[in-house]
Each structure stands twice: as structure tokens, then as C-alpha cells.
VOGU-3710 file (C-alpha; in Angstrom, 3 decimals, decimal comma):
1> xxxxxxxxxx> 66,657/21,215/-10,105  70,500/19,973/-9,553  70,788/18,782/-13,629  74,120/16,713/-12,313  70,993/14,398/-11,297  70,512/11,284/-13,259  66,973/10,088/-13,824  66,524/6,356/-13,133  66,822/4,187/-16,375  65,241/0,707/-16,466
11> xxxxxxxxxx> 67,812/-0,359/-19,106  70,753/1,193/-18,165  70,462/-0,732/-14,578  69,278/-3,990/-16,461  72,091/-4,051/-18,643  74,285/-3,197/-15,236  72,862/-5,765/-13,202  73,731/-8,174/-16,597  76,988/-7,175/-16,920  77,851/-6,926/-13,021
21> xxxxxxxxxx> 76,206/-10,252/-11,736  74,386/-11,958/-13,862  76,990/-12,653/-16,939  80,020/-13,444/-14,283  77,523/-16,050/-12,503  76,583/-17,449/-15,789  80,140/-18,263/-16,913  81,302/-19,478/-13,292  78,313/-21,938/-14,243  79,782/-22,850/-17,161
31> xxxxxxxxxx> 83,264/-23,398/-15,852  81,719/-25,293/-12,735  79,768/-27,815/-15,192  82,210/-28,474/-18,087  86,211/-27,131/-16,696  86,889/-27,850/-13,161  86,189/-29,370/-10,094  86,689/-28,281/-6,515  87,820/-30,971/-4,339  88,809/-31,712/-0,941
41> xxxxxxxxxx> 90,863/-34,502/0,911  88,703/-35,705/3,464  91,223/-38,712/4,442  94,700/-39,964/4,383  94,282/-42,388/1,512  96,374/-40,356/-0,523  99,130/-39,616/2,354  101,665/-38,495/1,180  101,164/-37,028/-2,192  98,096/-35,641/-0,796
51> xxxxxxxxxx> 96,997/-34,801/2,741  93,771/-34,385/4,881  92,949/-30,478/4,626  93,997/-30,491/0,587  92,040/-28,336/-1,607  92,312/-29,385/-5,299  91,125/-28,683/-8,426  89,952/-31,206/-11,126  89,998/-30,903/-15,131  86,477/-32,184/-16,164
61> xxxxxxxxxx> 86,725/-31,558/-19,891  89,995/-34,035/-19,488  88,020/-37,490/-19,853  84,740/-35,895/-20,655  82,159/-33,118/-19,219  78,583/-33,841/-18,184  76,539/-33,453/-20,510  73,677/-31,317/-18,708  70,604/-33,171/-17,867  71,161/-36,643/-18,815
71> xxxxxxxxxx> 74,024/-39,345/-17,563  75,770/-38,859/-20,334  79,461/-36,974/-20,802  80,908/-35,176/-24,056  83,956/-36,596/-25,188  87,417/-35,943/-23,548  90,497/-35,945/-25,113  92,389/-38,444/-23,132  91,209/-41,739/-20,861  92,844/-42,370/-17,351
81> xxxxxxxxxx> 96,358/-43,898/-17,885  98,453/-45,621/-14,971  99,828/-42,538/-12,640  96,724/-40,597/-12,901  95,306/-38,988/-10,110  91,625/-39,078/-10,752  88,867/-37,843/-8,814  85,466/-40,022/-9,657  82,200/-41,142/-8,174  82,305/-43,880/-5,897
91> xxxxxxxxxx> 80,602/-46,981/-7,231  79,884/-48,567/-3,788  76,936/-46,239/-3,120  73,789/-45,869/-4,807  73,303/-42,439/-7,032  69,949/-41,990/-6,654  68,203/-42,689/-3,167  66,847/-46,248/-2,518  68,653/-46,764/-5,601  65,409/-46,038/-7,128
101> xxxxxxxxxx> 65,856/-43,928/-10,267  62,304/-44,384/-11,489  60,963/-42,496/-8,117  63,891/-40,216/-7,528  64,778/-37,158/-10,307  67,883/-35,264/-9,655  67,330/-31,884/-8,769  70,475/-29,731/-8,136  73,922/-30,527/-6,781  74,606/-27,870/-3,421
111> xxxxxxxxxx> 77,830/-28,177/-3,628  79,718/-28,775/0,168  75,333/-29,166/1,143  75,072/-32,475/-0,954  72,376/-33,508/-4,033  69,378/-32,994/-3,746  66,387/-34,973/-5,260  62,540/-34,809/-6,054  60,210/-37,905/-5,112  57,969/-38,714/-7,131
121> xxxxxxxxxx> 56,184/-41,354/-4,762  56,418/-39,916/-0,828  54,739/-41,653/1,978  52,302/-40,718/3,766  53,225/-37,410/5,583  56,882/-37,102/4,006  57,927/-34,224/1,655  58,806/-34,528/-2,080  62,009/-33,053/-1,525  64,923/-35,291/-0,288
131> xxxxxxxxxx> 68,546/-34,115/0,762  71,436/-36,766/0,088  73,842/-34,539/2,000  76,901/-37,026/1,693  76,429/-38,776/-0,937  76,498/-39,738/-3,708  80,426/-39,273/-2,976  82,783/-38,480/-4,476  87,042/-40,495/-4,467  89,716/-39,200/-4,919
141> xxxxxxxxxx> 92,317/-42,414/-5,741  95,384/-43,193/-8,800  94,606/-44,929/-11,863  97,047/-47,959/-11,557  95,680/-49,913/-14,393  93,023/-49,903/-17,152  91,031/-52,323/-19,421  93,417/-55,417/-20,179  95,864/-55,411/-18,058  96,047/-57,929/-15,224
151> xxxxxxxxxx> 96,381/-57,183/-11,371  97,020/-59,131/-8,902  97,785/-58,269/-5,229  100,581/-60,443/-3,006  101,482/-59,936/0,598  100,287/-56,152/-0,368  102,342/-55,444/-3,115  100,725/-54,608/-6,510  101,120/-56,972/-9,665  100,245/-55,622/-13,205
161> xxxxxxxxxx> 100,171/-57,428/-15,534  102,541/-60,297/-14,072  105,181/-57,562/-13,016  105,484/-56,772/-8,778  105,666/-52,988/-7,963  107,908/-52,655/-5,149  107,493/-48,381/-5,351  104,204/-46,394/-4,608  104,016/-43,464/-6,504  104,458/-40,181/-5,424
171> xxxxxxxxxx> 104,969/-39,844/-1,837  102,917/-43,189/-1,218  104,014/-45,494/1,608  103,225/-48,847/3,088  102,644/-48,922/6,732  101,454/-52,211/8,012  103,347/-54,403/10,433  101,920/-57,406/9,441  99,752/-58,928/6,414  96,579/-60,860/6,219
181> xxxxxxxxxx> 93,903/-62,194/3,548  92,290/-59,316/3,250  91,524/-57,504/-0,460  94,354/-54,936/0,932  97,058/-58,051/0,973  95,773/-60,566/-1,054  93,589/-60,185/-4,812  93,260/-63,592/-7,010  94,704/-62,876/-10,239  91,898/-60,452/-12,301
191> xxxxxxxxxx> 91,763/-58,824/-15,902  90,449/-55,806/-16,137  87,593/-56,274/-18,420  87,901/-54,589/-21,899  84,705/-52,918/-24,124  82,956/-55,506/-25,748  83,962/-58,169/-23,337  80,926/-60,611/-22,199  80,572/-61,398/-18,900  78,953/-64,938/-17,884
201> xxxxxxxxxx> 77,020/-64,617/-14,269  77,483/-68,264/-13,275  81,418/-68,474/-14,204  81,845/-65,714/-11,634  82,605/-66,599/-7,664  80,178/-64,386/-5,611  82,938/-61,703/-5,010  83,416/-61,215/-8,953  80,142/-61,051/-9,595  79,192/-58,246/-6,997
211> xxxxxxxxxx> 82,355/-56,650/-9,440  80,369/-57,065/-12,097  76,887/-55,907/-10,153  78,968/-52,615/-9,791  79,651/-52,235/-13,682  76,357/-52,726/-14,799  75,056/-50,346/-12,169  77,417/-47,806/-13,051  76,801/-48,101/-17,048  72,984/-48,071/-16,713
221> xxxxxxxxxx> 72,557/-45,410/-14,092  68,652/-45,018/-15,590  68,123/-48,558/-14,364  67,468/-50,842/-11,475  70,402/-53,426/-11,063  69,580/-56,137/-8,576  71,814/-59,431/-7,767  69,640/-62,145/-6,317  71,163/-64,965/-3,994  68,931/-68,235/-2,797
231> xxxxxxxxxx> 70,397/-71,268/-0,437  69,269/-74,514/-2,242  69,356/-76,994/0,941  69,334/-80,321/-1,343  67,711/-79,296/-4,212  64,603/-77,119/-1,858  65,223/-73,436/-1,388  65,911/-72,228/2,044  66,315/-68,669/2,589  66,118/-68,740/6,131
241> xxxxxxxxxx> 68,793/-71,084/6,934  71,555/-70,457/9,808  74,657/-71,012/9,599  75,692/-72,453/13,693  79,169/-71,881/13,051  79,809/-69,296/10,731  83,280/-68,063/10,555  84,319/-64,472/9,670  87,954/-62,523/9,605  88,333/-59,980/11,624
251> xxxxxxxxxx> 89,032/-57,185/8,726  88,326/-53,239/8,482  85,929/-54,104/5,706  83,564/-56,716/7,294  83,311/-53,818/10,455  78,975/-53,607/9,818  78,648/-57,766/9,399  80,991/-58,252/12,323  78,922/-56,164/14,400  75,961/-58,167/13,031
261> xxxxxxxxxx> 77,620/-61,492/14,255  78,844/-59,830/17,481  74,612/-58,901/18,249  72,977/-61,902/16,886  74,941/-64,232/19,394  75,316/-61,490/22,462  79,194/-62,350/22,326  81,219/-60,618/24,684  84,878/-60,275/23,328  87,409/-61,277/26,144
271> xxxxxxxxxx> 90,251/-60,386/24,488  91,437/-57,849/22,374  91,150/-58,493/18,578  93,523/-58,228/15,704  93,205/-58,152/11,850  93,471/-61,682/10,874  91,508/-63,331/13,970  88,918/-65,575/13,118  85,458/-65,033/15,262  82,515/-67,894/14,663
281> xxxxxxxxxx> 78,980/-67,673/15,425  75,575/-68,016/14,169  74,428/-66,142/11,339  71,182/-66,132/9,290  71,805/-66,496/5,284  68,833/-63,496/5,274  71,074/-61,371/6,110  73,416/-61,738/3,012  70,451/-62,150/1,002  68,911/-58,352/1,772
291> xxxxxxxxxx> 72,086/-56,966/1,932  73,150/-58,836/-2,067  69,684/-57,645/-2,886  69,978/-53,777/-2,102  73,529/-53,319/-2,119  73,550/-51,300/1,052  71,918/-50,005/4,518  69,822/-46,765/4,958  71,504/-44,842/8,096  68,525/-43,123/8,547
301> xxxxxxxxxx> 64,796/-44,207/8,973  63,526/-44,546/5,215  60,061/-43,998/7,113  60,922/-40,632/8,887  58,512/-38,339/8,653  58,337/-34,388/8,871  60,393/-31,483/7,671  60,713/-30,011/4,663  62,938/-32,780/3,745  63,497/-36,043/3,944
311> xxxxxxxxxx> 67,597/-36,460/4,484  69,074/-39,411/3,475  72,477/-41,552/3,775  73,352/-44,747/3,613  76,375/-47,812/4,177  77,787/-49,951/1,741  79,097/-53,552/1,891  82,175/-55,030/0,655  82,337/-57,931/-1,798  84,394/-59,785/0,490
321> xxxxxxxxxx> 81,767/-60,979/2,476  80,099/-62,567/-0,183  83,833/-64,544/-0,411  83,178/-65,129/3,481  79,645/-66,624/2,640  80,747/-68,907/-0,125  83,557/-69,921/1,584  81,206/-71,372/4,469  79,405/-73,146/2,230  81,820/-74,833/0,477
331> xxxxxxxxxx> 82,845/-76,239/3,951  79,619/-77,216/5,114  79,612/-79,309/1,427  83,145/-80,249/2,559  81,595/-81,721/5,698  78,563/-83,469/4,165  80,678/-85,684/2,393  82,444/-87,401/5,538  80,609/-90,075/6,966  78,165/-89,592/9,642
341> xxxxxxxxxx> 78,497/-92,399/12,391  75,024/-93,192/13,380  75,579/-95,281/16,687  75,894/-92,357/20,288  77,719/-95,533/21,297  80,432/-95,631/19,182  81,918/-92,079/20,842  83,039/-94,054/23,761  84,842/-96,739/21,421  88,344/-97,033/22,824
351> xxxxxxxxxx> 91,520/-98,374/21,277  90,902/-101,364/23,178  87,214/-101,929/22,147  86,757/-103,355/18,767  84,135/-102,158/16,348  82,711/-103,075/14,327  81,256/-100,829/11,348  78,816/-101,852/8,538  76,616/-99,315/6,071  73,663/-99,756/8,384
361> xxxxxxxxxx> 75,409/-97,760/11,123  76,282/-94,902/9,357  73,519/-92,018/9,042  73,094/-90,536/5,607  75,036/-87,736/4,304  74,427/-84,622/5,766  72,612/-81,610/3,246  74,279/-80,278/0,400  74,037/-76,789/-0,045  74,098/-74,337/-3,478
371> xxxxxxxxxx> 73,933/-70,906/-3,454  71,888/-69,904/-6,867  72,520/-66,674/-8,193  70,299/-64,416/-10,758  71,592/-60,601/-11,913  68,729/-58,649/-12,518  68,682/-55,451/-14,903  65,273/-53,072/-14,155  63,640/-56,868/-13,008  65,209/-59,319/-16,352
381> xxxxxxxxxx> 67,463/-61,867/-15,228  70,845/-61,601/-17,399  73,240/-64,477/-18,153  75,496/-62,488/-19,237  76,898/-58,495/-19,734  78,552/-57,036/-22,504  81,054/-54,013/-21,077  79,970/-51,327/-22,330  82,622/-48,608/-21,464  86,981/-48,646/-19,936
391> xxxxxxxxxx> 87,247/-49,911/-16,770  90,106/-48,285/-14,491  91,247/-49,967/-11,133  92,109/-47,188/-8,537  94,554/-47,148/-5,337  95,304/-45,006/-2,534  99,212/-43,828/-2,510  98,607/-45,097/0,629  98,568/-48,452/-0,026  97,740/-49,951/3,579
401> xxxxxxxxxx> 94,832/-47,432/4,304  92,834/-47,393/1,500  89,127/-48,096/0,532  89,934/-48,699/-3,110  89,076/-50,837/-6,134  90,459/-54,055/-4,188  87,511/-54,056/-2,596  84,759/-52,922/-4,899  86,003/-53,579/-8,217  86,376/-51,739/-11,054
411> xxxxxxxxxx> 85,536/-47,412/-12,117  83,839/-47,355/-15,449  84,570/-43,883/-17,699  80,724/-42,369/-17,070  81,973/-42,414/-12,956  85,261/-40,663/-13,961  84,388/-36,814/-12,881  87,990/-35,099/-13,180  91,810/-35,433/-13,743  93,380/-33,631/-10,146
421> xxxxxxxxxx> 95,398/-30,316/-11,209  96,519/-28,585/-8,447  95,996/-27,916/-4,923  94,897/-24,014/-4,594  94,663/-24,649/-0,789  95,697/-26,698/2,518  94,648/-26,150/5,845  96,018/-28,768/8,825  93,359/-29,444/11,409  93,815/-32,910/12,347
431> xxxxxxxxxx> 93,628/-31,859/16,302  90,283/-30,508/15,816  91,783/-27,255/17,678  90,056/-25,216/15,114  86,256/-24,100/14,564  84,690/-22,195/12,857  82,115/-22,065/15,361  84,343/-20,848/17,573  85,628/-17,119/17,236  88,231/-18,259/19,722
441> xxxxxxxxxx> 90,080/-20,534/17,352  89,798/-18,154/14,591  93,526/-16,716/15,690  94,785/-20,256/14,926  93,908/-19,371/10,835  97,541/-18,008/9,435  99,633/-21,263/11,267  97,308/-24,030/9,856  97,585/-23,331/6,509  100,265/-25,215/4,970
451> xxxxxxxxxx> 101,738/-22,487/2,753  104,593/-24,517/0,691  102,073/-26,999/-1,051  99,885/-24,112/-2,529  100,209/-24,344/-6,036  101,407/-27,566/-6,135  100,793/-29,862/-9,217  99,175/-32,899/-8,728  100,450/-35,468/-9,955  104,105/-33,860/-9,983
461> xx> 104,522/-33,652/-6,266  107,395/-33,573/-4,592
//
């Protein structure tokens, strides 16, 4: 017998297998959940101070870690301040599926393979498991002002607190050619609300108070937030009521209710369309309604069945189409209160005919509409809200292509996930010449990546 030979030891190779694998994946764990954050820059939002193709990396512990197993954080050392760069979860989209948090329990987070979640109450022939591969998402945007301070937005130039900000920081840039009354050019003078500020639902326009939907969503993740729009038609409730001659701007942000308008009345568009346009047709006040309601569209069939699980994804809507919705009815109320001749005959009154017009020939005043509003929190109606938590308004560097906080309000601090470090990689693809499916691209590797901004610190870049 060779003695040179070792004889197989249980603990020797358990206490290899600890030290080799099991303590290194432990502590990359631990980093993972309470240190850093790997990120990528899936758009130009951030051009220039940060391109499509950057790979980043967030401090978590910054403004707080997650505390594991519960929506809660552990304290950071620091809140987001003007200038940040700040990587957080977008409030636009629910967090839990069907934003449903009694049915839904939060499994695992697979990283670049999405969230994935356990139902409690499947349908008939649908799996327990469900796969929220993009979503909920995560934004990458730049703190440009915090609880208190006041922002406005002119001609698309930022105001804070009553001073105009003709710079974007970093390597931002403006790029529009011309300006409309969109959220990107134009925002009504807002405060930021402060901790311990209340809230009043009915001193709110409609666009404010899907703002404020958004902050009690986001500080009671555990619960079902709900905003709840009727059409009083003189006093009688009227859900179902269209609108003839509804009219709607032709914006990036009201793309899925323009579509909407564009099916319901089978319009053909002869001519090409520019931001700014107005387009008119008939719309049902449903349609608002469900979308106030839920906050959002499923992209897939919530009713799909097989599999081993169920994938979901889903749409938001802007606030700004609640502005469009008021704004309507304030003009049909505008219209209601000028008189109504009654007599067909008096349209063919000339200057030369004289006519004669007494109360009897005048109809009565067309309906007045109201649009009635209730917040609901897990099914209460609220009156008001108490903020809870800082709220943070965030902007793209690239200030004309940018889903940001001018259209969906404000980030609370439990949606703030990580402070952006430094970008450990960049890889240009924007021609789609590249695959990784494709071994025949694979030569194309060493000239894509854009070696000079490894290493760069965000927010220093220059």
C-alpha cells in the first residue's frame, strides 16, 4: 500500500468545501444585500454623464440597506442631496404583481432574470410561482431637490426654489428644437412635501393627487392604495359617460391613451404629427376610471394559463392625463354656462332679419359635470395623508429625454436603493452589431468596450 495515499476525511473536505465555496458565497451575499449594487444604463436619460452600455456600481449602506425580509431599511448615514446620482425603484409601477401584496409574497430577486413571487390565490390551472422579469424596475436619475424646496419647470428649464438653472450637471444637455406643455417644459409651481406634512385629497387637482397616490403607495408597500374617480352628471353619477369631443396633446407620455383615442374612433392620421398637436375624438370616462383605479395595464394575459410560471409585466400611466381629463371637464362646465338657443330657426337669422329673443326661447343649461374623487388605503377612504418619510425629485442629465419625477412625482427614502459610485464597465452596442448569440460578432468584443470611462467616478465625471 502506497502510504503517500490519503484516506478520505469527511471533515477535512467539509471544512474545504466551507472555506472554498461556501464562506466566499456567503459574504458576496452579504455585500450584495447591504454594500453595493450592480447597475446598468439601459437608456440615454443620463447622456452624457452616463451612457447606454454603462456598468455601475451603487453604495446601498449610503441612505440605508434593506433590512432582510421586511420593507424596511437600516439607517444610512447621509439622505440624497441636490447633485446626487441615485439609483432607486421606480414608483410608477406596482412592486408586487396586480399590486396585490396580500396574494403575492416576495420570493427571491434573480438578479438580470427579474423577482420572482409566490401566489397565494392561483386560478384555476395557473402555477403558484410568478416571474416579474422586468419589473419592479429599477432608475437610475439626479437628485435635484429634496423635501422643502420648490420646483418649478419653464420653457424646460429647472426652477428651485424661485432660482432658474440655466446649466445641467455633469455632461447633461438640452436637445429640443422646440417647447410645448408637456411635464418636460412646463410644471406649475410645487413644494416638495416635508415629513409630517398633511396632505388634503380634495385641495389637490387630479395630477397632484395621483403625486400623492404615488407617496402613499410607496410608504405603505404592505398595503393596497387605490384612487377612486366618479363623473357626477348634475348631481347623478355617470361612469359611463363619453366625452364627443375630447381633446388630447400629442405628447411622448400620453403614447398608450393616444392609441386608445386613435382605436375607439378608427381615425386615420393624414398627416404627420408633432409634439404639441392637438387630436379630438370620443372617449369613454371608463377608461380613466380603470386606469385611476389600478394604476396601470397588464402586458400580458392575467388569465394565461400553463407553465411552470406565470410571467408577468405591466404599463404605467402618466399623471398628465388625469390634467387632460380635468381639463375637458372644466370646458364642458365652461360651455354649460352659455346660453342654449332653443329655436333650429334662429341659425338662419341674418343681419338683416330681426330677432327677437325672450327666456322662453332659450333651452336650459346644458349638464354640469364634477369629477368626485376618494383615496383609498387597503379599502378606507382618506381625507388626508401625513408624509411619512423625505421626498426627492429626480431628473435625467438629459433634460429633454427623460421619464423623470415631472411626470410621476416625487421618490420617497424606502424607494432610494443606492448612491452611483463608479462605472467598473462600458460596452457600446447601440447598432445592435453585436450578439451574444452570435459567435460571429464575438470578434467585435475588444472595440466596443469603451476603455477610458472604466473607473470613472460617478458623480465626478468629466
Amino acid at each position: 500500500m502506497n502510504q503517500s495515499t490519503k484516506t478520505f476525511s469527511v471533515k477535512k473536505f467539509l471544512k474545504s468545501l466551507a472555506r472554498e465555496i461556501i464562506v466566499p458565497i456567503a459574504l458576496a451575499l452579504v455585500v450584495i444585500q447591504y454594500v453595493i449594487q450592480a447597475f446598468q444604463i439601459p437608456s440615454g436619460s443620463m447622456e452624457d454623464s452616463l451612457l447606454t452600455g454603462d456598468f455601475l456600481l451603487g453604495l446601498k449602506f449610503t441612505y440605508g440597506s434593506p433590512i432582510p425580509f421586511s420593507n424596511q431599511k437600516f439607517p444610512g448615514y447621509a439622505y440624497p442631496v441636490p447633485g446626487d446620482v441615485v439609483i432607486f425603484r421606480y414608483p410608477g409601477e406596482p412592486e408586487y404583481p396586480d399590486n396585490n401584496p396580500q396574494r403575492y409574497t416576495h420570493l427571491f430577486n434573480a438578479l438580470m432574470f427579474g423577482n420572482f413571487y409566490w401566489d397565494h390565490e392561483p386560478e384555476d390551472g395557473q402555477p403558484h410561482l410568478v416571474h416579474y422579469p422586468d419589473g419592479p424596475k429599477d432608475y437610475i436619475k439626479r437628485c435635484v431637490a429634496a423635501s422643502g424646496d420648490t420646483i418649478a419647470v419653464h420653457g424646460g428649464r429647472l426652477y428651485v426654489n424661485g432660482t432658474r438653472l440655466d446649466t445641467v450637471p455633469g455632461l447633461g444637455k438640452w436637445t429640443a428644437s422646440m417647447r410645448t406643455n408637456s411635464p418636460r417644459d412646463e410644471l406649475e409651481t410645487f413644494v416638495l412635501p416635508s415629513v409630517g406634512d398633511t396632505l388634503y385629497v380634495d385641495s389637490l387637482s387630479l395630477s397632484r393627487l395621483w403625486w400623492l397616490r404615488s407617496i402613499v403607495a410607496q410608504e405603505n408597500p404592505d398595503s393596497h392604495v387605490e384612487l377612486n374617480l366618479n363623473l357626477l352628471q348634475d348631481g347623478v353619477e355617470n361612469n359611463g359617460y363619453d366625452f364627443e369631443d375630447f381633446r388630447m396633446p400629442v405628447e411622448n407620455d400620453r403614447g398608450m391613451a393616444l392609441n386608445a383615442l386613435f382605436t375607439r374612433n378608427r381615425m386615420v392620421i393624414q398627416k404627420a404629427l408633432t409634439q404639441g398637436d392637438t387630436v379630438s375624438g370620443a372617449m369613454n370616462f371608463g377608461y380613466f376610471k380603470q386606469l385611476s383605479s389600478i394604476g396601470f395595464l397588464p402586458l400580458i394575459d392575467p388569465h394565461e394559463k400553463g407553465g411552470l410560471t406565470r410571467k408577468v409585466s405591466y404599463v404605467s400611466f402618466e399623471a398628465s392625463l388625469l390634467q387632460d381629463l380635468e381639463g375637458n371637464v372644466a370646458r364642458l362646465n365652461a360651455e354649460a354656462a352659455e346660453p342654449v338657443v332653443a329655436d333650429s330657426s334662429l341659425e338662419n337669422a341674418t343681419d338683416s332679419t330681426a330677432v327677437s329673443v325672450d327666456s322662453s326661447s332659450v333651452a336650459e343649461s346644458r349638464p354640469k359635470f364634477e369629477i368626485r374623487r376618494t383615496l383609498l388605503l387597503d379599502g378606507k377612504p382618506i381625507d388626508y395623508y401625513v408624509v411619512k418619510s423625505p421626498q426627492f425629485f429626480m431628473m435625467g442629465d438629459n433634460r429633454d429625454n427623460s421619464a423623470d419625477s415631472r411626470y410621476w412625482g416625487t421618490v420617497t427614502l424606502r424607494n432610494i436603493r443606492a448612491k452611483a459610485f463608479v462605472i467598473y464597465f462600458s460596452f457600446e452596442n447601440e447598432d445592435q452589431k453585436f450578439s451574444m448569440g452570435n459567435p460571429f460578432t464575438w470578434w467585435r468584443i475588444p472595440f466596443r468596450i469603451r476603455w477610458t470611462r472604466i473607473g470613472k467616478i460617478i458623480p465626478l465625471i468629466d
